[in-house]
DONU-551020 format. One line per field, with one value per residue (C-alpha): x, y, z. Coordinates in pm, 1 decimal. Layout:
N
X <- c(X,...)
Y <- c(Y,...)
Z <- c(Z,...)
//
This chain:
232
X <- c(1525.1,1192.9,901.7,666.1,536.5,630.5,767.0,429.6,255.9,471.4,403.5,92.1,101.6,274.8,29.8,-299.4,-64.0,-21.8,-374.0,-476.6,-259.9,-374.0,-739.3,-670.5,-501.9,-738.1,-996.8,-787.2,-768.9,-1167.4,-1238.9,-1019.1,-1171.0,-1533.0,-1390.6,-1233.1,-1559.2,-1769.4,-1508.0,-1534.0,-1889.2,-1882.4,-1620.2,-1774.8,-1620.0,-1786.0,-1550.9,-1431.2,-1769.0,-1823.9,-1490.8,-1569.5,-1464.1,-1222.6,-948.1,-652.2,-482.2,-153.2,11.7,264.0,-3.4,149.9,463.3,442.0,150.5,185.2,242.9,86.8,-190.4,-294.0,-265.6,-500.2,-765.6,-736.9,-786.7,-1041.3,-1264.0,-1308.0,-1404.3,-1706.6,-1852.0,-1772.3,-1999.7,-2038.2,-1670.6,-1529.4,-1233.7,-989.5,-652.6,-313.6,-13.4,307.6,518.1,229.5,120.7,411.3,415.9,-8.7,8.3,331.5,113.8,-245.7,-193.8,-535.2,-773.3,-651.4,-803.0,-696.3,-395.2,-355.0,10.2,201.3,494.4,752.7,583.0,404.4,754.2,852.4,476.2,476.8,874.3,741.6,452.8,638.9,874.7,509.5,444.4,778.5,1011.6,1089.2,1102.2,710.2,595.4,457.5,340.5,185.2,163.7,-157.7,-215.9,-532.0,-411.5,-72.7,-8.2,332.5,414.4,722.3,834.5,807.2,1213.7,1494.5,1846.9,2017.0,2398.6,2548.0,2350.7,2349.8,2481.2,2445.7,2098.5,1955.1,1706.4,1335.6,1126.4,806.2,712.0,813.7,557.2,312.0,402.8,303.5,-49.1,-111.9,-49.6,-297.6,-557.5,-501.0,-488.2,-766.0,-1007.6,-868.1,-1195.2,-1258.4,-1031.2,-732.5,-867.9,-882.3,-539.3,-399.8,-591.3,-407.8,-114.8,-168.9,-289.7,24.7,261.1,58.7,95.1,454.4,527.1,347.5,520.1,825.8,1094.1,1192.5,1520.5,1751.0,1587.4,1330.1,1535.4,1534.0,1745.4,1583.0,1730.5,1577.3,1490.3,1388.3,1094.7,1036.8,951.5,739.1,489.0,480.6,407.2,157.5,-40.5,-13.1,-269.7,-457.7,-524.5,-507.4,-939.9,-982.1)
Y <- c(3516.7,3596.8,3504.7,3563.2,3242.5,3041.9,2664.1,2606.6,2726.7,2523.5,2193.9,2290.0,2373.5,2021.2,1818.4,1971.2,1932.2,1561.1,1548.1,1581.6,1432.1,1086.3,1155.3,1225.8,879.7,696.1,819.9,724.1,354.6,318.3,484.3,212.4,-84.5,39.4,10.3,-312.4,-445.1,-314.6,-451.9,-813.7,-769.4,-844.8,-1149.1,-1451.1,-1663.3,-1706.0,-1699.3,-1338.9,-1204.6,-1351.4,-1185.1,-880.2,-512.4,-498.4,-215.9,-320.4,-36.5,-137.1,40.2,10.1,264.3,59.0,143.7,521.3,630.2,1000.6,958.4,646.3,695.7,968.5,763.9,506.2,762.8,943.8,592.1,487.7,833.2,801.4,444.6,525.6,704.7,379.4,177.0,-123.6,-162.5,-394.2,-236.7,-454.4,-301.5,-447.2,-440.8,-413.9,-688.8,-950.4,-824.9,-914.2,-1247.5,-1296.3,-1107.0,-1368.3,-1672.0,-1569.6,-1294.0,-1348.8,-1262.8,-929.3,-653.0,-287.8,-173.8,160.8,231.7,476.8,551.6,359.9,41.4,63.9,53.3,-215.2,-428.8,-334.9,-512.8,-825.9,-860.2,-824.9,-1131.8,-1319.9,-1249.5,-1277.3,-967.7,-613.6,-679.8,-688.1,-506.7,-132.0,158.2,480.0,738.7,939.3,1271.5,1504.4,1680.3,1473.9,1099.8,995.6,615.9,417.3,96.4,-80.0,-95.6,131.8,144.1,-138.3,-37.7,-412.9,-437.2,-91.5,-126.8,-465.5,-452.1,-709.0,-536.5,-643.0,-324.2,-524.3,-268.9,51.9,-107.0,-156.8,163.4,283.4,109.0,261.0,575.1,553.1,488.6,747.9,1041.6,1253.6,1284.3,912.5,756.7,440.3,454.1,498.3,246.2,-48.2,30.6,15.9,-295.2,-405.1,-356.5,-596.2,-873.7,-840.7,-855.1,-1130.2,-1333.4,-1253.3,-1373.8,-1681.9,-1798.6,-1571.1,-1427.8,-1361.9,-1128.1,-1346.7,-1251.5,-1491.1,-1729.1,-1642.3,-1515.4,-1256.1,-886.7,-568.8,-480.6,-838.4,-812.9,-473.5,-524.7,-892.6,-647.7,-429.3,-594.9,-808.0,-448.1,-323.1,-664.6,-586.3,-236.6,-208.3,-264.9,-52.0)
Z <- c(1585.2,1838.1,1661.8,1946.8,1981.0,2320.7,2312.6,2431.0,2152.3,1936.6,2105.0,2063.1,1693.8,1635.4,1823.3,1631.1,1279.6,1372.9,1493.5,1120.0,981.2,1146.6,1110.5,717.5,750.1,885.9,695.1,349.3,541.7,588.7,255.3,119.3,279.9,167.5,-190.9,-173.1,-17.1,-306.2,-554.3,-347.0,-358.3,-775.0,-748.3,-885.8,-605.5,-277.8,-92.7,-197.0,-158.4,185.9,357.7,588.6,570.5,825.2,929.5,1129.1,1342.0,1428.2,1727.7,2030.2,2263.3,2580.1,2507.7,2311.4,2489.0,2376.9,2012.5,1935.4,2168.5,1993.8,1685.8,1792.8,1959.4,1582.1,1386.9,1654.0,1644.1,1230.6,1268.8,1443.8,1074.3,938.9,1105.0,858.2,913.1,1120.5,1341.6,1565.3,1703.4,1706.0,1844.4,1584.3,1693.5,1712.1,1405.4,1194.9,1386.9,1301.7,930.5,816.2,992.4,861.8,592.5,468.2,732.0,694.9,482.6,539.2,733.4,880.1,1117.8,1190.5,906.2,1044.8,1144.2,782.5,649.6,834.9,764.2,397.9,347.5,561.7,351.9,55.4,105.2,114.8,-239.1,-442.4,-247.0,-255.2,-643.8,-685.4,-437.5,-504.8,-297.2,-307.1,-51.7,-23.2,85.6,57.8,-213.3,-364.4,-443.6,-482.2,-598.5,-593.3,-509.5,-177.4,-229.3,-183.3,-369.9,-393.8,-496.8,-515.9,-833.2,-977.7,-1366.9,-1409.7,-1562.8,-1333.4,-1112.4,-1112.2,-1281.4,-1164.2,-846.9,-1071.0,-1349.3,-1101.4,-917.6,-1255.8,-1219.8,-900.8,-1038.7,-1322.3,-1076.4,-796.0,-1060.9,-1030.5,-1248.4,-1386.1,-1528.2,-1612.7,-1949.1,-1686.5,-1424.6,-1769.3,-1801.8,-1453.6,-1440.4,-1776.6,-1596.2,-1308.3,-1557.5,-1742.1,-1458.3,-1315.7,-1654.8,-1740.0,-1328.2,-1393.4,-1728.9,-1731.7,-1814.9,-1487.9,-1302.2,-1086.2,-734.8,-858.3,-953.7,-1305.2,-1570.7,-1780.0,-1791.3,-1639.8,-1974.5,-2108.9,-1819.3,-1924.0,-2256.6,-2194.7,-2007.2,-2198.8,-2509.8,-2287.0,-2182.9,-2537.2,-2619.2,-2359.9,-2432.9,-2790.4,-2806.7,-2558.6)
//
């Protein structure tokens, strides 16, 4: 089928897409780290409030020059309206090697989809696994949560897996909605206390070395939000 419009034209209808699409990105990823600073800027500990507002952009520009060099000119270009943001780039081999040595001196993240995919699962074994980890993926005008983890068929029936990403999955959700208000951000924030406390004193699935049922986990946070919210 001729649709009248040259290879050339489509190259160049792909490349301006794209174009967007990272500086909507990287905008999402400097918004972000301006909220986490204001929310560090309340923390009773010192050493919360004294860490710095910084954006990593992760990249292999030496290598992929064409796609992820207009990645990093995209990231790059929006961090100059953030400028009480700290910036630094990175490259993504070093910076799983740096994020599994030093995972605290970072703040905000922004890569490309595949080497977020492959930084999100390394930082994930830091903190428990796949198991805990959530995610959402942003978009101007959609949010879509899920977590961190994919299927995982040598387990499927057995009533084993660990709900904790979906339930915080669930958290993320509350708070991305639009519109949420603060009712919604008190519960998300139930959430995460709840997980945190039944992680700390159980029960627990058997990739953390426990023995609990999908459901048995299920229902501890529950009941452990329902507390939490019930004077809200």
């Amino acid at each position: 089928m001729d649709l009248g419009v040259t290879n050339e034209q489509q190259r160049v209808r792909v490349c301006v897409a794209s174009h967007a699409t990272m500086l909507s990105g990287g905008w999402q990823a400097f918004e972000q780290a301006v909220k986490r600073a204001a929310a560090r800027a309340t923390s009773n500990d010192p050493a919360i409030r004294s860490k710095r507002a910084l954006v990593t952009v992760v990249h292999k520009s030496n290598v992929m020059s064409l796609t992820d060099g207009m990645f990093r000119e995209s990231a790059l270009a929006v961090a100059k309206e953030f400028p009480q943001i700290a910036v630094e780039e990175q490259l993504v081999d070093s910076m799983v090697y740096k994020m599994i040595l030093d995972p605290q001196r970072y703040d905000v993240v922004v890569a490309p989809n595949l080497y977020g995919d492959i930084l999100s699962d390394a930082a994930a074994a830091l903190v428990g696994g796949l198991g805990v980890a959530p995610s959402a993926n942003k978009g101007p005008r959609f949010t879509m949560v899920e977590p961190v983890h994919g299927s995982a068929p040598d387990i499927a029936g057995k009533g084993i897996a660990n709900p904790i990403a979906t339930l915080r999955a669930v958290g993320l959700l509350l708070e991305n909605l639009p519109n949420a208000g603060p009712h919604l951000a008190k519960i998300s924030a139930a959430i995460e206390q709840a997980v945190f406390a039944s992680l700390q004193s159980g029960p627990r699935t058997p990739d953390l070395g426990g023995k609990a049922t999908t459901k048995e986990v299920t229902q501890d946070v529950i009941s452990r939000v329902r507390d939490l919210i019930k004077h809200l």
